[in-house]
C-alpha positions as CSV (number, residue, x, y, z in Angstrom):
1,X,0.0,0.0,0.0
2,X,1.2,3.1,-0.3
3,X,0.9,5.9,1.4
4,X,-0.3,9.5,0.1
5,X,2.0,11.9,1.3
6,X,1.3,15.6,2.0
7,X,3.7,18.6,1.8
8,X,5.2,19.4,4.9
9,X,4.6,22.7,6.7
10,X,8.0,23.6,5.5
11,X,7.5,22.8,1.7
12,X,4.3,24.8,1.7
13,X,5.7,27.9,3.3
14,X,8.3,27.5,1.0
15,X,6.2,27.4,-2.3
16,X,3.9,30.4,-0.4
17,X,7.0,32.4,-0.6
18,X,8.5,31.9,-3.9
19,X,4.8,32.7,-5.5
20,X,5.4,36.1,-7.1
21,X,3.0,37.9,-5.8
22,X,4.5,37.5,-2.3
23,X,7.6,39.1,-3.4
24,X,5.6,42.3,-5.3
25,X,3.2,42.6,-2.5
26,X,6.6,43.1,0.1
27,X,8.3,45.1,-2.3
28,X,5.0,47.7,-2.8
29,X,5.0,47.9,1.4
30,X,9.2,48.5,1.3
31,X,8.5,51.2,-1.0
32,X,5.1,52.1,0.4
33,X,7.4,52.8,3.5
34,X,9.6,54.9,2.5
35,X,7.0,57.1,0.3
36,X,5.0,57.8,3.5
37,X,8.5,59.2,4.9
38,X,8.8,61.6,1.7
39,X,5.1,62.5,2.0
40,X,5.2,63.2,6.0
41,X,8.4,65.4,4.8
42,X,6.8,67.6,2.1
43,X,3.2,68.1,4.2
44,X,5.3,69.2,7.5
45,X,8.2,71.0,5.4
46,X,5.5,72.7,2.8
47,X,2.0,72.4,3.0
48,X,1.9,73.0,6.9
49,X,3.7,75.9,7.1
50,X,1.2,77.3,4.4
51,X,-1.6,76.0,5.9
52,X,-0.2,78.0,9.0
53,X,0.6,81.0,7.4
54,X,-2.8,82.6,9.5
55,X,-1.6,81.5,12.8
56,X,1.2,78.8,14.2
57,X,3.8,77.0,11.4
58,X,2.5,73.3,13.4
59,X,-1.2,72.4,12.3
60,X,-0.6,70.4,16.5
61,X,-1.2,73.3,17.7
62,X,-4.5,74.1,16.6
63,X,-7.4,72.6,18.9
64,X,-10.8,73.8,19.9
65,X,-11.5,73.3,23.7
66,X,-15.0,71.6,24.8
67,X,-15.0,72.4,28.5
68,X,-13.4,74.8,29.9
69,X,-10.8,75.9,31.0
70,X,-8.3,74.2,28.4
71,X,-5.0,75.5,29.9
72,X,-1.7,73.2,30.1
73,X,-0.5,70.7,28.5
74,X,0.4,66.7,28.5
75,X,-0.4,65.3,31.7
76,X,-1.2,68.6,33.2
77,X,-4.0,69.6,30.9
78,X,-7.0,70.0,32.1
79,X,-10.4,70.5,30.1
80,X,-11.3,68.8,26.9
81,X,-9.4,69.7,24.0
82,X,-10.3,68.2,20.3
83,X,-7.1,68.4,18.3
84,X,-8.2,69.4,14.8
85,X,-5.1,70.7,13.9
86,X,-3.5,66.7,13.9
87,X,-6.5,65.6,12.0
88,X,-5.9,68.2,8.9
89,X,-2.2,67.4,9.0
90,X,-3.3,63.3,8.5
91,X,-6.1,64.2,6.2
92,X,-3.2,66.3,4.4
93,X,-0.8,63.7,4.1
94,X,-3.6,61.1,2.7
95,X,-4.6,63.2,-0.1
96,X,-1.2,64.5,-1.2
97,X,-0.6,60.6,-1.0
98,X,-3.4,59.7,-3.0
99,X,-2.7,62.2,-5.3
100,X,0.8,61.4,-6.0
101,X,-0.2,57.3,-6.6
102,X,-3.0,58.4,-8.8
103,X,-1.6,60.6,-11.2
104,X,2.2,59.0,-11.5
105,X,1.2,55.2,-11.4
106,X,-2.9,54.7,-11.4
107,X,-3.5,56.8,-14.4
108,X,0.1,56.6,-16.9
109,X,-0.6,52.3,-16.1
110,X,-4.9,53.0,-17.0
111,X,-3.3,54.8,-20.0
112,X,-0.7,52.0,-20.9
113,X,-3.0,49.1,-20.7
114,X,-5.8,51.2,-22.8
115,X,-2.7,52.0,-25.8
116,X,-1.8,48.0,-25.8
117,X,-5.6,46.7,-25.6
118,X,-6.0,49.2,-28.4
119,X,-2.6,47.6,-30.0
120,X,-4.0,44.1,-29.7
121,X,-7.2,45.4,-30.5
122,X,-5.7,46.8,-34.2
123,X,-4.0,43.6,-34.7
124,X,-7.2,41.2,-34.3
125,X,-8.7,43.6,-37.3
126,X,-5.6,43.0,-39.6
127,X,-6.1,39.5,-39.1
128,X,-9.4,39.6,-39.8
129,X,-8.9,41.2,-42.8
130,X,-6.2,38.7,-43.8
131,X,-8.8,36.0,-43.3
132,X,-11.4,37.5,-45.2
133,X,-9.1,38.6,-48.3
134,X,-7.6,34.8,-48.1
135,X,-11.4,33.6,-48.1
136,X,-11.8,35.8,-51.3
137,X,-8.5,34.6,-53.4
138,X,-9.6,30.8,-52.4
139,X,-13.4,31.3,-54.2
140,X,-11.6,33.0,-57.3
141,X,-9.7,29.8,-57.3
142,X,-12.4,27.3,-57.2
143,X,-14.3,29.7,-59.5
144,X,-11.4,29.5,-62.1
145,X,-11.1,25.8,-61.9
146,X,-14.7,25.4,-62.4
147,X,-14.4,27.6,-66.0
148,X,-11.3,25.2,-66.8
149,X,-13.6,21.7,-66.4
150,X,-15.9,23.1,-68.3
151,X,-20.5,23.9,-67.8
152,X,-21.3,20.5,-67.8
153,X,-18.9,18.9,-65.0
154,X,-19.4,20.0,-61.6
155,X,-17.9,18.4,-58.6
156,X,-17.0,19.5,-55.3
């Protein structure tokens, strides 16, 4: 008898690892990684200080206070203070973000894949027309050796 063995734990953590889309997906959070450090630079370095330009260079600093009296701060702050000013900073960073993947890899890949469908696309017609202009030249000649038998023999 023999015996049916199954992969070991090993062998299939193995073959889950060497599947491509392992590697790409740890590659795009490597890279994700270090984007986010190059966003985080350009919203504190650029877009707060403009966003600031009416009050304080740090968006931190702006909160609204829901019970009074908001005074101190870290462990000796006392009141209820909603920091807003964090919130537009993250909000910020998440559209520049979006922005940036959108426009250089979402939309120049959207405009690759619609060139080479249209590519493939151009190439299926030429074909086509190859088939039908071969389907013409083979009629002409079975038409022509039908004139060389002659009207009264026809076999097909």
């Amino acid at each position: 008898m023999s015996e049916n063995k199954q992969p070991g734990v090993w062998e299939g953590f193995k073959a889950f690892l060497m599947r491509g889309n392992v590697i790409d997906l740890a590659v795009a959070v490597v890279i994700g990684a270090a984007f986010t450090s190059i966003v985080n630079s350009v919203v504190k370095g650029i877009i707060n200080p403009l966003v600031g330009a009416i009050g304080t260079k740090n968006l931190d600093n702006y909160t609204a206070c829901l019970e009074d009296p908001c005074t101190g701060t870290g462990a000796t702050a006392k009141g209820i203070r909603i920091m807003w000013g964090s919130v537009l900073g993250a909000t910020l960073s998440f559209v520049i973000t979006a922005a940036v993947v959108y426009f250089l890899m979402v939309l120049p890949m959207a405009k690759f894949l619609a060139r080479q469908a249209a590519r493939q696309k151009a190439k299926e017609g030429t074909r086509e027309v190859i088939e039908v202009s071969e389907l013409e030249v083979l009629k002409e000649i079975r038409d022509a050796l039908v004139a060389q038998r002659g009207p009264g023999r026809r076999e097909y």
